[in-house]
Each structure stands twice: as structure tokens, then as C-alpha cells.
C-alpha positions as CSV (number, residue, x, y, z in Angstrom):
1,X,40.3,17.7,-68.5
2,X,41.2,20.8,-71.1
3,X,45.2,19.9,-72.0
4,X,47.0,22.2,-74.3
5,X,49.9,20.2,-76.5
6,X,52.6,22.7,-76.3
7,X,55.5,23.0,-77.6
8,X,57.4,25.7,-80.5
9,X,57.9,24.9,-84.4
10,X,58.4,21.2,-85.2
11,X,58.1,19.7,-81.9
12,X,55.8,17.2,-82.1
13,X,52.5,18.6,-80.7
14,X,50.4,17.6,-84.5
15,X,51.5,14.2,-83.5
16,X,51.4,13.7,-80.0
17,X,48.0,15.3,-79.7
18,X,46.3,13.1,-82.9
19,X,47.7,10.5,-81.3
20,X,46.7,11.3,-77.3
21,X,42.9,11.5,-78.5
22,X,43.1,8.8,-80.5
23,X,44.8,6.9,-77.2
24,X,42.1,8.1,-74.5
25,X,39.0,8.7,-76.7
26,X,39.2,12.3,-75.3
27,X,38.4,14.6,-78.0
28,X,41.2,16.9,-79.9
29,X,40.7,20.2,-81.0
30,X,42.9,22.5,-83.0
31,X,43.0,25.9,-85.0
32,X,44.1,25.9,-88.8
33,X,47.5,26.9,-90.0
34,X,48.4,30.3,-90.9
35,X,49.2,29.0,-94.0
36,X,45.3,26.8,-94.2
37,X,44.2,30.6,-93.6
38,X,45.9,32.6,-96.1
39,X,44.2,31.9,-99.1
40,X,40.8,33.0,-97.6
41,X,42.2,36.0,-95.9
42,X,44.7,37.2,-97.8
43,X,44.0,35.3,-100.9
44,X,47.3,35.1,-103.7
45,X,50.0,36.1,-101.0
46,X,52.5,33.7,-99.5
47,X,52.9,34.1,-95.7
48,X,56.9,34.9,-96.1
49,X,55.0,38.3,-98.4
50,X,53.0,39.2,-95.3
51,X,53.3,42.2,-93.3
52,X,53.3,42.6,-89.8
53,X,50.4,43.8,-89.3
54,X,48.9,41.0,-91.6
55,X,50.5,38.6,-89.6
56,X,48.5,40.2,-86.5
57,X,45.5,39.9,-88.5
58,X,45.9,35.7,-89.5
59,X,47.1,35.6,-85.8
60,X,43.6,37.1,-84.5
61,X,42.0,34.8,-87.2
62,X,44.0,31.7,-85.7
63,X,42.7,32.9,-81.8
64,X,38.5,32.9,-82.9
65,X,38.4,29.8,-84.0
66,X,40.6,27.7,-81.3
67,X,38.2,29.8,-79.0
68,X,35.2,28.9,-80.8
69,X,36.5,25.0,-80.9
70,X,37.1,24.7,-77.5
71,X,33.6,26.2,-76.4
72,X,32.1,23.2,-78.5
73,X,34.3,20.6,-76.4
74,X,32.4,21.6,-72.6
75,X,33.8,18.3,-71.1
76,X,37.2,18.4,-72.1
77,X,39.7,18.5,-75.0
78,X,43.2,18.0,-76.0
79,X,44.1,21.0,-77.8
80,X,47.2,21.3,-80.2
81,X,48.7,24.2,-79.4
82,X,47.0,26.7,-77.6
83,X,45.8,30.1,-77.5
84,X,49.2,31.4,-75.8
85,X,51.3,30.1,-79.0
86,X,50.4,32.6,-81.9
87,X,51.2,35.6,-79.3
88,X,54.4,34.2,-78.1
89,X,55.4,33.9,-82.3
90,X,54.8,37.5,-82.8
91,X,56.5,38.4,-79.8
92,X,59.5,36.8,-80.6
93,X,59.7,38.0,-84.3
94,X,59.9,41.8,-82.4
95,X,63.4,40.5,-81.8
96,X,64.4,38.7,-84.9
97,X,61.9,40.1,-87.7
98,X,59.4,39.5,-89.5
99,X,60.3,36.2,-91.2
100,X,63.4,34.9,-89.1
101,X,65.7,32.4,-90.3
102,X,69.4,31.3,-89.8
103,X,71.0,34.4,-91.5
104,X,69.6,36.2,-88.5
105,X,71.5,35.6,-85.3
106,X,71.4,39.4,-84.0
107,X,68.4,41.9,-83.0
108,X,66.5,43.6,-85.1
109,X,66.8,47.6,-85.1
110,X,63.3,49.0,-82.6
111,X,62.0,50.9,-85.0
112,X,58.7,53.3,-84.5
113,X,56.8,51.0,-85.9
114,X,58.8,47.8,-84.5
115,X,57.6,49.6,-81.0
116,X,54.2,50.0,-82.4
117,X,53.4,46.8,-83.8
118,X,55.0,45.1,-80.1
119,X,52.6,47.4,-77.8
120,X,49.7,46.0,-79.7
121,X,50.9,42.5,-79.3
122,X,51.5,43.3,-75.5
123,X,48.2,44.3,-75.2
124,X,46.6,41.1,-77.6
125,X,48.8,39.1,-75.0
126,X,46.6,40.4,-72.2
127,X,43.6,38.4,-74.1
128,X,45.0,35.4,-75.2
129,X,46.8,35.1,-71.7
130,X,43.5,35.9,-70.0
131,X,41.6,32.5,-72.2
132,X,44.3,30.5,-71.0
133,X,44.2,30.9,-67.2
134,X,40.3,30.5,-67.6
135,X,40.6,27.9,-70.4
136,X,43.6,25.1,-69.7
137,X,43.4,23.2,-66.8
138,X,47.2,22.0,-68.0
139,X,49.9,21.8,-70.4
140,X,51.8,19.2,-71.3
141,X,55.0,20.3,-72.7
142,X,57.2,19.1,-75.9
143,X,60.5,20.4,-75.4
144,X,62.6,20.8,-78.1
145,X,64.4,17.6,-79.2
146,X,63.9,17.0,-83.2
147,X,65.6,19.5,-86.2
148,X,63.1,21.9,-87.6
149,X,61.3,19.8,-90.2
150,X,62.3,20.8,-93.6
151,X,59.5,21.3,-95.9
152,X,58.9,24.9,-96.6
153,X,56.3,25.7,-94.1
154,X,58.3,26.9,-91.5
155,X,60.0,30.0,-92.2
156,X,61.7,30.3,-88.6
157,X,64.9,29.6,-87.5
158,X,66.8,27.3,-84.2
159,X,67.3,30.5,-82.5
160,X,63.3,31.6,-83.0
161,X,62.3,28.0,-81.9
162,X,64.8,28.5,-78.8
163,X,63.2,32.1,-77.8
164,X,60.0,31.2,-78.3
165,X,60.5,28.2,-76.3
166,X,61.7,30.5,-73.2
167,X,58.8,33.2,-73.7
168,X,55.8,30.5,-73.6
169,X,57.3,28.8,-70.6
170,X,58.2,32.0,-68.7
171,X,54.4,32.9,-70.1
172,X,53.2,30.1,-68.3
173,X,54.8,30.3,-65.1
174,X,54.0,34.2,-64.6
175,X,50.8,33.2,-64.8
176,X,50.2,30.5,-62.7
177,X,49.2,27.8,-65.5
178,X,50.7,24.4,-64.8
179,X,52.7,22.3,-67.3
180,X,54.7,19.4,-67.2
181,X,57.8,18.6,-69.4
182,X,57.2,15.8,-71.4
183,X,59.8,14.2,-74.1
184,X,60.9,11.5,-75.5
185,X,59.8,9.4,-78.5
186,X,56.1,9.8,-79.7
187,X,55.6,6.5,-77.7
188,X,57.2,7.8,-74.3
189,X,55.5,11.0,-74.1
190,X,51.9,9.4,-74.5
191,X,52.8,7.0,-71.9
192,X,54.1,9.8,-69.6
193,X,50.7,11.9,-70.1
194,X,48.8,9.2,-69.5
195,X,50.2,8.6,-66.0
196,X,50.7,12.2,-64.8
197,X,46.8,13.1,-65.6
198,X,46.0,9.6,-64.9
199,X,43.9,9.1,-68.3
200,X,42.1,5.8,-69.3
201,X,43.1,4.2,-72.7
202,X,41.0,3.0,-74.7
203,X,43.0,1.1,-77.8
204,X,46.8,0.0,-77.3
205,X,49.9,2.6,-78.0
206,X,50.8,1.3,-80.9
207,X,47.2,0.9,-82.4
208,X,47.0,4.8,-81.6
209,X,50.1,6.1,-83.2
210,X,49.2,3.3,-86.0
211,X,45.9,5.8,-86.7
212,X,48.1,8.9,-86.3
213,X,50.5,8.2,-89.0
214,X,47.8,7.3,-91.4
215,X,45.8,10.3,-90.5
216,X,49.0,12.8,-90.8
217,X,49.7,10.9,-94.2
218,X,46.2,12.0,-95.5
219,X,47.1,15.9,-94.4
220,X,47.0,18.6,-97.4
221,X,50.3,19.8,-97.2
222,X,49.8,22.2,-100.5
223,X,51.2,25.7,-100.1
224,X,49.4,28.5,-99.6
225,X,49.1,29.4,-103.4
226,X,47.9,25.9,-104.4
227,X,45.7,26.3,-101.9
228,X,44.2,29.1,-103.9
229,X,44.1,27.5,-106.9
């Protein structure tokens, strides 16, 4: 089974896919942040200083190695996130710019290169759209049901989390990939995707999401320009 974790900004996939492997044995796979990227890519910039067509670039980054990840993981995977996610970002920033965040609530202005930059991403759609279909025998779906976490890493807004949330599922639909809807606490959702894929356990629940908090404690959650340092 190849699942893909989805989900927008803040909505639990990290979490609920640590924990899923650590519930079924089945392995988890996952791409680096933007923000684990930067300081090899773009080295002394911050990701809110990035252009668009730097953002492309980290985005493209992002794609090779889930791609190269999941080719490792033959027999199966859970994957956090998936390739479909970094497109539907960029596509959505078209709308509300670059680096969204509450103050914007209305459309950006299409500029020529606005109309540009989004015929490239249509086109880098056809790609990552393409992997999925071939790639993900599923998704399983976090909708959005906690505030967007706090902590400087997330330079997006509700209403960015909201549209992206529409383009992935609309993405996913138009494309024949099938996903189930799956919320609730971290607890409820494995115990839902564990009985609609029908998945053997092989530690308790609470064991699992025991392992997951100790492994997201250990995270590096330095910014980009500590990173560097």
C-alpha cells in the first residue's frame, strides 16, 4: 500500500504519519522542508526573502527527493504529504502572493509575470499530477480542524490554508486519485485509517503516538539562518 498523509499547513500529517508507521510497521517516507532546504540551496536567505521563481526552484528540490524516497520504499510507504502538495502551494500563492498572510484577504493584481510564473506551475502541475496517479494507491485526508501553529515557520495565512485545501481536493478528484476524509484527534484518525485500508498493528495506539511525541520533540526546529550557521 503507497498512502499519502494529506492535508494543507498545520494539519496534522507530521504527526499522523510518524505515528501511522510507527502503529503498522509500514514504512514512512517524507521530503525536507523548504525551510531544511534553504540553507543548501539558497544559503543566508530566509524563505519570506525568496522570490518566485526561487520558490519554484526549492519546490522542484522538494519533488526529487520525495520521488527518489518513494522509489527506495517498492512495497509500500506512508508518505507525509505528497508530491501534489508543493504545486497546489504555488498555485494558490498566484492568488494571494508570494508570502500570504492575514493582511491579505483580496487577489493579487495578474501581472505579466504573475501570468508567467502560473503557466510554468500549470505546466510543473502536469508532472507532479502525472507521479501521483502512477504513485499513490490513496490518500487519507486531514481536513482542517486545528489554528495554524504559531511558530514562525509558516508564513501563510486561514484563507491560504482554506484555498489550498479546495485546489488539492478538487486536484484529486479531477484526477481519479481516491481519498478518504479523515479527522478527529490524533488517536481517531489512526484508528479510522487503520480500518478503511484494513492495516495490521503492530504495537498499541497509545504506545505509537507515545514514540511520535518523543520523536517530534527531538525535531530541529532552528530557522533557516541557524541552520546555516
Amino acid at each position: 500500500m503507497k498512502l499519502a498523509i494529506s492535508g494543507t499547513y498545520s494539519s496534522g500529517k507530521t504527526t499522523t504519519s510518524i505515528a501511522l508507521s510507527h502503529l503498522t510497521g509500514i514504512p514512512r517516507t517524507h521530503a525536507k522542508t523548504m525551510r531544511e532546504i534553504l540553507p543548501e540551496a539558497l544559503p543566508g536567505k530566509r524563505l519570506e526573502d525568496c522570490t518566485a521563481a526561487e520558490l519554484i526552484q526549492l519546490g522542484i528540490r522538494r519533488y526529487a527527493e520525495r520521488a527518489v524516497h518513494e522509489s527506495h520504499l517498492p512495497n509500500g510507504f506512508i508518505s507525509d504529504g505528497s508530491s501534489i502538495h508543493e504545486w497546489v502551494y504555488g498555485k494558490v500563492r498566484m492568488s494571494v502572493g508570494i508570502h500570504p498572510d492575514d493582511s491579505v484577504e483580496i487577489d493579487v493584481e495578474r501581472t505579466a509575470e504573475m501570468r508567467f510564473f502560473e503557466d510554468v506551475l500549470d505546466n510543473l502541475g502536469a508532472v507532479v499530477k502525472q507521479h501521483a496517479q502512477r504513485t499513490y494507491d490513496a490518500f487519507a485526508h486531514l481536513p482542517i480542524e486545528f489554528p495554524l501553529v504559531a511558530d514562525g515557520h509558516r508564513p501563510v495565512s486561514e484563507r491560504f490554508r482554506r484555498l489550498s485545501e479546495d485546489v488539492l481536493l478538487t486536484t484529486l478528484r479531477e484526477h481519479g486519485i481516491p481519498y478518504h476524509i479523515v479527522g478527529g484527534s490524533v488517536t481517531e484518525r489512526l484508528r479510522t485509517i487503520v480500518g478503511i485500508f484494513g492495516f495490521d498493528t503492530v504495537m498499541p495506539v497509545d504506545e505509537a503516538i507515545a514514540r511520535t511525541d518523543r520523536e517530534l520533540a527531538a525535531m530541529n526546529v532552528a530557522d533557516e539562518i541557524a541552520r546555516s550557521g
